[in-house]
VOPA-866582 format. One record per residue (C-alpha): z, x, y. Coordinates in pm, whole numbers, plus 32768, in hexadecimal, padded with zeros to 4 digits. Example, Ala and Ser with C-alpha at 12.3 -4.5 7.8 and 13.67 -1.06 7.14 Angstrom:
BEGIN
830C84CE7E3E/82CA85577F96/
***
This chain:
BEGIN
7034BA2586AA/6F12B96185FE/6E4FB9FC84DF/6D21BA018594/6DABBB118676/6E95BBCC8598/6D47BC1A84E6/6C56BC7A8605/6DA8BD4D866E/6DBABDF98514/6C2DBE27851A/6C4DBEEE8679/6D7CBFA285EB/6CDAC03884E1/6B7FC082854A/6B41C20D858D/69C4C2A085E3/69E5C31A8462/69BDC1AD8420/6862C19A84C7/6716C1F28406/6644C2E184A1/653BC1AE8519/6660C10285BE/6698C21B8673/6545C25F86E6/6524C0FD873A/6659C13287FA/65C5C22988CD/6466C16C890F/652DC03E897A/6628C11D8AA5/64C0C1F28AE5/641FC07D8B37/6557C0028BD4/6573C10D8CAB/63F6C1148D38/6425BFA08D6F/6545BFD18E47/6484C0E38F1F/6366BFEC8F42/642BBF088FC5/650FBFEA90AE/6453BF61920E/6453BDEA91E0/651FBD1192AB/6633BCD6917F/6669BE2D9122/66A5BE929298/67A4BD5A92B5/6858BDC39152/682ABF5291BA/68ECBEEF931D/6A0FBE3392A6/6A6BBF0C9178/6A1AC0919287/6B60BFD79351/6C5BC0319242/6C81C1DA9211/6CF5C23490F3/6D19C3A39085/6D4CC3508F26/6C6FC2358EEF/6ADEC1FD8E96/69D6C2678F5A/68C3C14B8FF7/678AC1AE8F3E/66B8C29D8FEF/67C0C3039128/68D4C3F990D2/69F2C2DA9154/6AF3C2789059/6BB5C11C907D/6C65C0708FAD/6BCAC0498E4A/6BA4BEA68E48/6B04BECD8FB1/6A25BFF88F14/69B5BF308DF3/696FBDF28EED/6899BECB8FE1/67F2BF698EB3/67C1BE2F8DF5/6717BD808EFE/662CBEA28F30/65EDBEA58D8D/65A1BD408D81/6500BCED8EE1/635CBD2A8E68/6383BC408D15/6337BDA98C70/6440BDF78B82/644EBD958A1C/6477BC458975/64F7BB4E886B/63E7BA488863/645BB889886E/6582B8D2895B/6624BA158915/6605BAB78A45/660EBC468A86/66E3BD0D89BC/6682BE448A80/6778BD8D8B72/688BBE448AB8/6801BF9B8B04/6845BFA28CA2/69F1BF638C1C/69C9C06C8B09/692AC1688BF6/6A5EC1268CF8/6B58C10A8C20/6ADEC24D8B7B/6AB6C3028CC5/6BFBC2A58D4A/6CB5C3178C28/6C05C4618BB1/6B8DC3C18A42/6A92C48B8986/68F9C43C893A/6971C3CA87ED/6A76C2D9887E/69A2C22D8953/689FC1E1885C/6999C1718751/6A22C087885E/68E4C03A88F5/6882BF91872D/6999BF248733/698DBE318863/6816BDEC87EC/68CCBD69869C/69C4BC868750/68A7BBFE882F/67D6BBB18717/68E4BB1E8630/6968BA2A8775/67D2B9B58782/67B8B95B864E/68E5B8E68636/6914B8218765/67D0B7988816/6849B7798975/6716B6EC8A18/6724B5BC892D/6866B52389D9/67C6B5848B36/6879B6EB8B52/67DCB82B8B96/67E6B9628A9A/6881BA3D8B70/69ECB9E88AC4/6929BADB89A3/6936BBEF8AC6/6A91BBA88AF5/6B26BBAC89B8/6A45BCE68937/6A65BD998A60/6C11BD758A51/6BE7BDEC88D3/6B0CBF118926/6BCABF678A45/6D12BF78895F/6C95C03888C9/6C5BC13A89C0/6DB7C1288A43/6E4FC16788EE/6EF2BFFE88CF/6FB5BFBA8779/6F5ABE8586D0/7073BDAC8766/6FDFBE198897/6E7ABDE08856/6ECCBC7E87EB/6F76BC3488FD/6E1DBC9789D3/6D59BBA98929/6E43BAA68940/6E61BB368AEE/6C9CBB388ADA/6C68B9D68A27/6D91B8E38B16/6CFFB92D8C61/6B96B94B8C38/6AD7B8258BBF/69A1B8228CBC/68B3B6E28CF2/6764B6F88C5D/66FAB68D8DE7/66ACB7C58E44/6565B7A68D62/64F2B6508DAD/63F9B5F98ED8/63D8B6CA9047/6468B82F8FBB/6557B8CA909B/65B8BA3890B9/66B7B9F68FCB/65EAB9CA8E8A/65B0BB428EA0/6740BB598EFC/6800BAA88E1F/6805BB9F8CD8/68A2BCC88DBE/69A2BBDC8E46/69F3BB658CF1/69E5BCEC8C82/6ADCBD2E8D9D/6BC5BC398D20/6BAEBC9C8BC6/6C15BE388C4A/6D2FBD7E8D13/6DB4BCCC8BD8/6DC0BE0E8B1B/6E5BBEC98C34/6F76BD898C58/6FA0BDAE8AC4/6FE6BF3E8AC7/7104BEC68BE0/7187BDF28B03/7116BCAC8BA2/70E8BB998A74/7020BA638A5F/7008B9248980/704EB9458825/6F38B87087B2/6E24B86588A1/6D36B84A87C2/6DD3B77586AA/6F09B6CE872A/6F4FB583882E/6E20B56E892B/6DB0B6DE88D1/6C2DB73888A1/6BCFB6728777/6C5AB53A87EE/6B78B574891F/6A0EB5C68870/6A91B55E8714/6ADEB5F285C9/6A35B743859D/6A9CB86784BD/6A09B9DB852B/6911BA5C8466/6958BB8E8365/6975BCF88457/68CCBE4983BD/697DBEFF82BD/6985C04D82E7/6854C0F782E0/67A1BF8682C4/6673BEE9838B/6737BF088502/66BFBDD585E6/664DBEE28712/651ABEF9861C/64CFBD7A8649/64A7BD628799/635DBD32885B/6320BE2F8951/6200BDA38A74/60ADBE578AAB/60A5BD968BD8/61ADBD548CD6/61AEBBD98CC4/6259BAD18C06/6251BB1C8AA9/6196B9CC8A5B/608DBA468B22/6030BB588A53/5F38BAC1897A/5E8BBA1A8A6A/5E57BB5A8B64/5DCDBC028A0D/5CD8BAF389FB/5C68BA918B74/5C2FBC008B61/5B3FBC258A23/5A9BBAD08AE2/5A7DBB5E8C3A/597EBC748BA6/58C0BB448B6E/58D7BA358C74/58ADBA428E00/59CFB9898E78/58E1B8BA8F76/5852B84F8E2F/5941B7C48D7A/596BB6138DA4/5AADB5D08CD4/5BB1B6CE8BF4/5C87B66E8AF3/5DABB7218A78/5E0EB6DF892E/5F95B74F88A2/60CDB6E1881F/619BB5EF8899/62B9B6FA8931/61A7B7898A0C/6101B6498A74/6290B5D58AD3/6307B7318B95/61FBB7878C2F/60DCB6858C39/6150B5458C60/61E6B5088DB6/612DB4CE8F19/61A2B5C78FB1/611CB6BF8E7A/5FC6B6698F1E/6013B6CD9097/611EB7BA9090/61BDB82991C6/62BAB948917E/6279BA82908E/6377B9EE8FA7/629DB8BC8F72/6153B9858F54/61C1BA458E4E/6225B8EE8D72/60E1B8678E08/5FD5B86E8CC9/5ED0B7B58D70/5ED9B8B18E98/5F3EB9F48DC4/5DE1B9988D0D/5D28B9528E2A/5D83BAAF8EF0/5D00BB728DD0/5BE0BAC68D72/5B81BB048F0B/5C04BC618F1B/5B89BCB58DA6/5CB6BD758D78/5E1BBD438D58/5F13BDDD8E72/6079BD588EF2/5FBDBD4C903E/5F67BBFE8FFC/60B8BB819046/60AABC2B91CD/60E8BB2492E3/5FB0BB5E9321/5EF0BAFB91E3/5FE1B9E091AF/5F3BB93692C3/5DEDB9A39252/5D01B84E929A/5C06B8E5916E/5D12B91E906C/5DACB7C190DE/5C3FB6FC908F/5C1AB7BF8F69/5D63B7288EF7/5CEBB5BE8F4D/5BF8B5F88E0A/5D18B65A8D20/5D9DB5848C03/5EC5B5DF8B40/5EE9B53F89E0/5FC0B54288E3/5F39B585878A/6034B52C8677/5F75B6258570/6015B7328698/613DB67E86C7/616FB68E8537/6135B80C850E/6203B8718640/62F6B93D8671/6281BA2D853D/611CBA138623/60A8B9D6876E/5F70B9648741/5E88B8D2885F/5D11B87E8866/5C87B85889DA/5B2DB78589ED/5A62B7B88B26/594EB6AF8B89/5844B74D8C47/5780B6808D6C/5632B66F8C78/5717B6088B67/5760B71A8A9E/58B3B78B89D7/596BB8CF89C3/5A89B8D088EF/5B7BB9DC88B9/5CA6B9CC87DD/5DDBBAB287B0/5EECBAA186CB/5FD4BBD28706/5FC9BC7A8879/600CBDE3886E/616ABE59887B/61A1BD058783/625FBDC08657/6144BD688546/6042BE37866C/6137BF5C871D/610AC00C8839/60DBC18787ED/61DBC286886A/60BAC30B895A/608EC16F89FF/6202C1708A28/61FEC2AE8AF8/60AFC2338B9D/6174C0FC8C11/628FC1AA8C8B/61AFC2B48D1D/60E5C1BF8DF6/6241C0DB8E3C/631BC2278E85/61EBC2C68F39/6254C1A79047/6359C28F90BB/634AC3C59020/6265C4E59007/61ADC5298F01/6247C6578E9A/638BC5D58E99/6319C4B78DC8/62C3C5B88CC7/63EFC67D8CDB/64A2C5268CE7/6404C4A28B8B/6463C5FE8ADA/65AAC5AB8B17/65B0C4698AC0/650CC4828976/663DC53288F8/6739C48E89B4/67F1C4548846/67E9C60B887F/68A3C60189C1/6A13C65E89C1/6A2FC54E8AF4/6958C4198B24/698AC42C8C9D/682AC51E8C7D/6774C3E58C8C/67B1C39A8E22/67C4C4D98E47/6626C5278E13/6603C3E38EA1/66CCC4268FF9/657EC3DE90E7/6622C4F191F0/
***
C-alpha cells in the first residue's frame, strides 16, 4: 500500500475524541446543528423526494434512519437520501476556490453512527476527522484544475470517517481509501453552464460511495495498492501533490476553518448579498442605469461569467447566478432562498435588472483571495449618481463567525420548514450535547417530523 494511505490509515487509527480541543468540538457540533437544519429545509424539493423514494424501497431493521421519518435502510442509501437533502439549498458550510462542502461528511457519519449504536463522542471524533481528510485531499489535490469535481474529497473523507465508526483496523482502513479514491473521480461538468439537479446531488452520491467502500473494506474486500501513488493512480491523473500536515492532538482541527453561510446561496455570493443589501437601503431599483460587481477572479469564473449566469432557468443555476442573486435582493431589499422559486426565476423584473449587471474581475481581489472574499458593488443611478458598497469577509467567513444564537436561528427558520417550534427547541437541546449522548442515533430521533 502507498505511503500516502498507510498514513491517512494510521491518522484515523489513532485519533480518539480525547484528541480534539474543546473548540473543535464545539465547532463540531455547530457544523451537524447547520447540517442538519439544511437538510430539513430542503426535505420538500423535487431531489430530496426522488433520493427519499429510492433509498424508503430498501427496509432495513438494523440500518440508518432517512432524516426526519422513523424508516431505516441501508446505511449508504441513508447517507445518499440524507446527503441530498444536506446539500440541496447551497446552505451548508464551505472551503472557499474549489473545496466544496465538508459538511458533506456529516449525512455518512450520522448513518453510519445510527446504524451501529456509536456514542455523541464517536460521531464527532469521526465527523474532525473526515473534515481533516477533506481538507488535506484540497489542498493537496485541486480537482477542479484538471476538470474534476471535489466531490472525490467527500469520498475519500467520508470512507475514513466512516471507518472509523465501524471499528476498522488500519489494514482495513487503508484498504477503504484505496476502495473510496479508484471508483470515484467525478467530472467538474456538473458545475459548468445550464445547472442540473445534480450539482446539488453529486456530494451525497459520492458520500454514498465513500460509506460503501468502508462497508466493502470491513468485509474484507481490497483495492489497488497504490491508487494514489503507483501506475495510473491519482497523482498521475491531477499531478504530483503531497497532503498537507493533519492536527496533532489537541492542535488547530480543520472543522474550525470552514465557512459556514449566512445565506443559503453559493458561497461566492456572500459578499455580494452583504453589499446589494447595505445598497438597496439606498437605491430604488427603477433607478439604477448600470451595476458593476467587482471580485476575484474564482467568483467572476463560477458564478459570473457564463450566459446562462444571466438568465437562469433551473434553481440550480439561480443560485450560481450573481448577476440575478444581486438583482433579487436589491428588488426585494432582503435576502430569502425564495428567490430561487420557479416562480421568481422567471421573474421579467429581476431578469431586466440583470441586463444592467457587470461582473469584473479585480486582480487586487483575485490576489487576496482565498484568506478574503472581498467584493465592492458600484451602482449607477439614472441622474448619475454612485453607491458603492464593499465587503471583505461575509458573516459565517471564519475571520467574522456566526454566533451560537445565528446558528440556531438558521436552523430554527430551516427546521421550522417541517417541524414545530417546540420540537425545534427540544430538538437543539439535544443536539448541543450530542458529544453527551450515550447513542448518536438521538439526532433523527428529535428530528423524526411524525
Amino acid at each position: 500500500m502507498d505511503a500516502t494511505i498507510e498514513r491517512i490509515a494510521a491518522y484515523a487509527h489513532a485519533l480518539k475524541f480525547e484528541s480534539l480541543p474543546r473548540e473543535a468540538v464545539h465547532e463540531t457540533r455547530r457544523r451537524i446543528i447547520d447540517a442538519l437544519g439544511c437538510g430539513l429545509g430542503a426535505y420538500d424539493d423535487e431531489p430530496c423526494r426522488i433520493a427519499r423514494k429510492l433509498a424508503s424501497r430498501v427496509q432495513s431493521d438494523s440500518g440508518a434512519r432517512i432524516l426526519g421519518t422513523a424508516h431505516r435502510t441501508l446505511p449508504e442509501l441513508a447517507t445518499f437520501a440524507n446527503g441530498v437533502m444536506t446539500r440541496y439549498l447551497d446552505g451548508n458550510d464551505t472551503l472557499p476556490g474549489g473545496g466544496g462542502h465538508p459538511s458533506d461528511t456529516i449525512p455518512p457519519m450520522l448513518s453510519v453512527a445510527d446504524a451501529t449504536g456509536a456514542d455523541g463522542k464517536a460521531l464527532i471524533a469521526a465527523t474532525a476527522l473526515a473534515y481533516e481528510i477533506f481538507y488535506a485531499f484540497f489542498r493537496g489535490a485541486i480537482m477542479r484544475e484538471r476538470g474534476l469535481d471535489h466531490v472525490l474529497y467527500t469520498a475519500v473523507a467520508t470512507a475514513v470517517g466512516a471507518g472509523k465508526l465501524l471499528g476498522l483496523d488500519v489494514r482495513q482502513l487503508a484498504q477503504a481509501v484505496s476502495l473510496a479514491i479508484t471508483p470515484n473521480i467525478a467530472l467538474h461538468a456538473t458545475r459548468r453552464g445550464d445547472l442540473s439537479m445534480w450539482k446539488g446531488v453529486a456530494s451525497a452520491n459520492a458520500a454514498r460511495n465513500g460509506v460503501f467502500a468502508a462497508l466493502l473494506a470491513g468485509e474484507g474486500m481490497t483495492g489497488p495498492d497504490n491508487a494514489i501513488e503507483g501506475s495510473h493512480g491519482l497523482r498521475e491523473l491531477v499531478g504530483n501533490f503531497e497532503l498537507g500536515a493533519l492536527a496533532a492532538p489537541n492542535g488547530e482541527f480543520k472543522v474550525t476553518q470552514s465557512n459556514l453561510k449566512f445565506f443559503l446561496s453559493e458561497y461566492h455570493s456572500q459578499s455580494p448579498i452583504t453589499a446589494a443589501l447595505q445598497l438597496s437601503r439606498e437605491v430604488k431599483p427603477e433607478d439604477i442605469e448600470s451595476i458593476t460587481i467587482h471580485t476575484y477572479w474564482f467568483a467572476w469564473h463560477e458564478i459570473g461569467s457564463e450566459p446562462e449566469k444571466w438568465h437562469p432557468t433551473t434553481r440550480e443555476s439561480a443560485d450560481h447566478s450573481l448577476p440575478f442573486i444581486v438583482s433579487a435582493v436589491l428588488i426585494d431589499g432582503a435576502f430569502s432562498d425564495a428567490i430561487f422559486s420557479e416562480e421568481r426565476i422567471r421573474d421579467p423584473k429581476v431578469h431586466a435588472l440583470a441586463d444592467k449587471v457587470s461582473v469584473k474581475e479585480d486582480p487586487e481581489f483575485t490576489r487576496r483571495f482565498s484568506a478574503a472574499i472581498p467584493c465592492r458593488l458600484e451602482i449607477r443611478t439614472r441622474r448619475g449618481e454612485f453607491k458603492t458598497a464593499a465587503v471583505e469577509y461575509p458573516r459565517g467567513h471564519v475571520k467574522n463567525p456566526m454566533t451560537d444564537e445565528e446558528v440556531e436561528t438558521k436552523f430554527r427558520t430551516l427546521a421550522g420548514r417541517i417541524l414545530s417550534d417546540a420540537r425545534v427547541t427540544s430538538a437543539l437541546k439535544r443536539l448541543w450535547k450530542i458529544d453527551e449522548e450515550r447513542n448518536a442515533g438521538i439526532a433523527f430521533d428529535v428530528l423524526d417530523k411524525r
